[in-house]
C-alpha positions as CSV (number, residue, x, y, z in Angstrom):
1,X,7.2,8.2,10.6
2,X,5.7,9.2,13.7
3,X,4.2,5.7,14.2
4,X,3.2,2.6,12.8
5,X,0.2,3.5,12.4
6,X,0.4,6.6,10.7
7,X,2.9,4.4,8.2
8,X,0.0,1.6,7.9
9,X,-2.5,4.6,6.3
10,X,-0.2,6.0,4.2
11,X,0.6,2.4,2.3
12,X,-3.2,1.9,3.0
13,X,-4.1,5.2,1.2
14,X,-1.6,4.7,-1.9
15,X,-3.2,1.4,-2.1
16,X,-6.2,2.5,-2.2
17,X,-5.0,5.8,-5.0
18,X,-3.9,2.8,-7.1
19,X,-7.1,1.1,-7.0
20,X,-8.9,4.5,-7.8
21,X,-6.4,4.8,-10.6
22,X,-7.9,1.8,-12.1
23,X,-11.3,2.6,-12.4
24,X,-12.3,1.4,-8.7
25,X,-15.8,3.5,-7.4
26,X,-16.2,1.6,-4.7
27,X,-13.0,1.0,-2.3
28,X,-13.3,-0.3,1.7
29,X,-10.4,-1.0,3.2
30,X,-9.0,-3.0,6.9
31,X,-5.6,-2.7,8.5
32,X,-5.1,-6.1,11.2
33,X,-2.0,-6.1,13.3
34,X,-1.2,-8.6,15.6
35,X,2.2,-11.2,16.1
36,X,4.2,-8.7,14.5
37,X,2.3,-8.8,11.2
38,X,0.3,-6.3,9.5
39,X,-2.5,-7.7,7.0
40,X,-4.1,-4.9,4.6
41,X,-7.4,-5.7,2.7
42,X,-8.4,-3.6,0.0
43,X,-11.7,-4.4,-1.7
44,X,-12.1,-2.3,-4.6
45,X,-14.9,-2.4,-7.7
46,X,-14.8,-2.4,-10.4
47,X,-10.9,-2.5,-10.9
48,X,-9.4,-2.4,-14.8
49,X,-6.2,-4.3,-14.3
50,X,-4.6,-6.5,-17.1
51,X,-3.4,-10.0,-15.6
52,X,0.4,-8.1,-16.4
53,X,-0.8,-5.4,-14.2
54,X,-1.9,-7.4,-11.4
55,X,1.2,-9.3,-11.4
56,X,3.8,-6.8,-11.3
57,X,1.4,-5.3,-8.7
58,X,1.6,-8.3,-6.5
59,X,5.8,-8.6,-7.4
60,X,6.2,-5.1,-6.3
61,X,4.2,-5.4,-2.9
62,X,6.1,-8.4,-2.3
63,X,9.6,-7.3,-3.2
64,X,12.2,-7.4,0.4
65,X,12.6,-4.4,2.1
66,X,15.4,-1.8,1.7
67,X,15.5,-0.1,4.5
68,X,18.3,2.8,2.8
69,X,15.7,4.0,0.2
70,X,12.6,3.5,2.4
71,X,14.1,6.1,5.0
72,X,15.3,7.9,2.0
73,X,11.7,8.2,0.6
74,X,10.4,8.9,4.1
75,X,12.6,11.8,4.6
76,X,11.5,13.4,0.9
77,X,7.9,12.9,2.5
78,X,8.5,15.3,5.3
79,X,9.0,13.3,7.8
80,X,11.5,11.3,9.7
C-alpha cells in the first residue's frame, strides 16, 4: 500500500461491507492511531450475526499476521 492510511480504510471499509452484509443500515466508523497501535470502531445497527458468527469473526480479526500472504493479497489488489 501506498500508506498506512490508505491500508487503515481498506480494512476499515471491508469491515464495514461485513457489517452491511449482515443487515447493518446504520454504520459510523473511527480509525485512532497513536503508540504504534491502530484502534478501529465500527458501530453498526442493526447487525444479524449468530453468537458462531461473531466468534469466528472476532478469531479471524485476531489471528497473527503473515506477512507472505498479506503482500501476496496486496499485490492481487493492484497495489504494492
Amino acid at each position: 500500500m501506498k500508506t498506512r492510511f490508505e491500508k487503515n480504510l481498506r480494512i476499515t471499509g471491508d469491515l464495514m461491507l461485513y457489517c452491511h452484509h449482515h443487515g447493518a443500515t446504520e454504520l459510523n466508523s473511527n480509525i485512532v492511531e497513536g503508540d504504534g497501535v491502530i484502534t478501529y470502531t465500527i458501530k453498526a445497527f442493526p447487525v444479524d450475526l449468530s453468537d458462531g458468527q461473531l466468534n469466528g469473526l472476532i478469531k479471524r480479526l485476531n489471528a497473527p499476521r503473515q506477512k507472505e500472504i498479506e503482500q501476496d493479497y496486496w499485490e492481487l489488489m493492484g497495489e504494492s
